[in-house]
N, C-alpha and C positions, 0 to 999 in steps of 0.2 A: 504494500500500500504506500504510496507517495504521499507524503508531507509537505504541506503548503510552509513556503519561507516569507520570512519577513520582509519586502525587499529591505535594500540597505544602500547608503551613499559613503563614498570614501573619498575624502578631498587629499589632493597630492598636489604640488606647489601650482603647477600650470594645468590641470587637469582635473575634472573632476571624475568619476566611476558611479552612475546613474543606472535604476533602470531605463529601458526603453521606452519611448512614446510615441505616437503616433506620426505626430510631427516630423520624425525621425527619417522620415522616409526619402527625404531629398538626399540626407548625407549618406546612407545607404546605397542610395541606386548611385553616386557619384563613385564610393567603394569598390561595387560590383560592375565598373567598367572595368575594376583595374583586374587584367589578365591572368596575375598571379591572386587577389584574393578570388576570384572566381573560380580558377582552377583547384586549389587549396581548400575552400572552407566553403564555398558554398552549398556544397551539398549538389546532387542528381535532378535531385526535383528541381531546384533552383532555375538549374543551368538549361532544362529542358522546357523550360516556362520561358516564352518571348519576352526579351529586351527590355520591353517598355513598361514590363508587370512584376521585374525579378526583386526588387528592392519590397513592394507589396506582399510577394510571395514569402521573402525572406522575413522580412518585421512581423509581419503577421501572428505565428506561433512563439516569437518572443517577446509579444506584448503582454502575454500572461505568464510567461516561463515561470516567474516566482509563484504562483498560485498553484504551479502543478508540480514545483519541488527542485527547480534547475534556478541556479543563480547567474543570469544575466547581464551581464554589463555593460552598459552603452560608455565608453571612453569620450568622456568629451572636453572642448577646450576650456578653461574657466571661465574664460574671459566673455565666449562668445555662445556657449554651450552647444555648437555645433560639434556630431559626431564623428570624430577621427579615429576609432579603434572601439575594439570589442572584446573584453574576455568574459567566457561562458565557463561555468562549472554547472557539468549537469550529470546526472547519475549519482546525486546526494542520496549518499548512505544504502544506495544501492546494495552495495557491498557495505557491510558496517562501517559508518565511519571513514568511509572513502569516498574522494570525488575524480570528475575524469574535465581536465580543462582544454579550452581550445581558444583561439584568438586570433587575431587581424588586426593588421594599422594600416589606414588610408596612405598611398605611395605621398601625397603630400608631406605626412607629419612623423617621418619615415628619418632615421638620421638621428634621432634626439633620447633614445634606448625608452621607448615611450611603450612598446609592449613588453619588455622586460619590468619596465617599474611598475606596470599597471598590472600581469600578470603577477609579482612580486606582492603588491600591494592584496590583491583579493587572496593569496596564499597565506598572508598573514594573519588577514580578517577570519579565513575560512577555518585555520587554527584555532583560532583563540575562545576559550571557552563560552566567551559571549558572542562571539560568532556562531558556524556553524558546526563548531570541536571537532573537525575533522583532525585524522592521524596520519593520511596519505592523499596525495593528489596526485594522478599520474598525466599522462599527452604522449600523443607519439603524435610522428609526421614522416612524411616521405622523406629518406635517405637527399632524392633529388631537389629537396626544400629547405635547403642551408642556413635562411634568413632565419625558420622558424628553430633549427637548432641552436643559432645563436642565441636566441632570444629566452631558449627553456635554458639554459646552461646560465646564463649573465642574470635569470632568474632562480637559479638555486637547483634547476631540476637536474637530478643524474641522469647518466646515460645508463640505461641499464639492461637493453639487448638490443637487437635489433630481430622485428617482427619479419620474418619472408615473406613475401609479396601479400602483402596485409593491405597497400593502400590501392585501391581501386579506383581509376579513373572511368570517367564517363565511358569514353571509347574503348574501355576495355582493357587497356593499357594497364598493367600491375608496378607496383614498388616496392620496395624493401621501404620498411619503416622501422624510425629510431623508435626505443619505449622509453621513457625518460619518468622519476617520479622526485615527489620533495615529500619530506614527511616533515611532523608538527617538531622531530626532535632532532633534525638537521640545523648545524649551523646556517642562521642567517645571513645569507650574502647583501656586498657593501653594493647596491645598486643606485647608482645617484640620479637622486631626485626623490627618493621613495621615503 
């Protein structure tokens, strides 16, 4: 049975970690032109939904995430609260006490370790007893998706095998995928800005 979450906001110097709204849908569809978050996180569905409907398709089931037990976060900028990144923890407690995270930063706001600190940032939260007391969080990614292992490693996450051809592209195409996890009693890495 899924457990509805509380959502939750986490302010970080130029960023704030929101859920999602409605609204949202512009900085979304501007995301899902970018070639690599499309190919990476969008999902099957997404990408087989026309152009002009993929950012609706994709906000859609994460306008409730929190209510149905996935912790969702829309990355935005403080200043302007427009959406430049996203980390999702979904599969709460799934497995006792464990969550499974994923993430994306708009190629605009790309440079500045902004999915490191924000995925950093919700591993923290998802820790912490007043959070969501998790003990493990884990991500994999494609071998052939290097940005995104930078980003799990500069965020604390180990490398801890590598899955055979785990990741499945649309067209069929397979990949080897990194597994990478961070538990609640790993040293915290120095990620700046976080």
């Amino acid at each position: 049975m899924t457990r509805a979450l509380q959502p939750h906001r986490i302010e970080l110097d130029d960023v704030v970690l929101r859920p999602f709204v409605a609204s949202d849908e512009e900085a979304v569809a501007e995301a899902l032109r970018d070639p690599d978050v499309l190919r990476w996180t969008a999902g099957t569905a997404v990408i087989r939904t026309p152009a002009d409907r993929r950012a609706q398709r994709w906000l859609r089931p994460r306008l409730d995430a929190w209510s149905r037990g996935d912790a969702i976060f829309a990355v935005a900028d403080r200043a302007t609260d427009y959406v430049i990144g996203n980390v999702a923890l979904r599969d709460v407690h799934r497995i006792p006490d464990q969550a499974v995270a994923a993430y994306w930063v708009n190629p605009a706001a790309r440079g500045r370790a902004l999915g490191a600190r924000a995925l950093d940032a919700a591993a923290r939260w998802a820790f912490a007893p007043d959070g969501l007391g998790l003990h493990r969080i884990s991500l994999d990614h494609s071998l052939v998706n290097e940005g995104s292992c930078r980003v799990a490693v500069r965020a604390g996450f180990q490398l801890e095998g590598i899955m055979r051809h785990y990741y499945v592209e649309p067209s069929g195409e397979r990949h080897d995928s990194h597994l990478h996890a961070r538990l609640a009693t790993d040293h915290r890495p120095a990620v700046a800005g976080s």
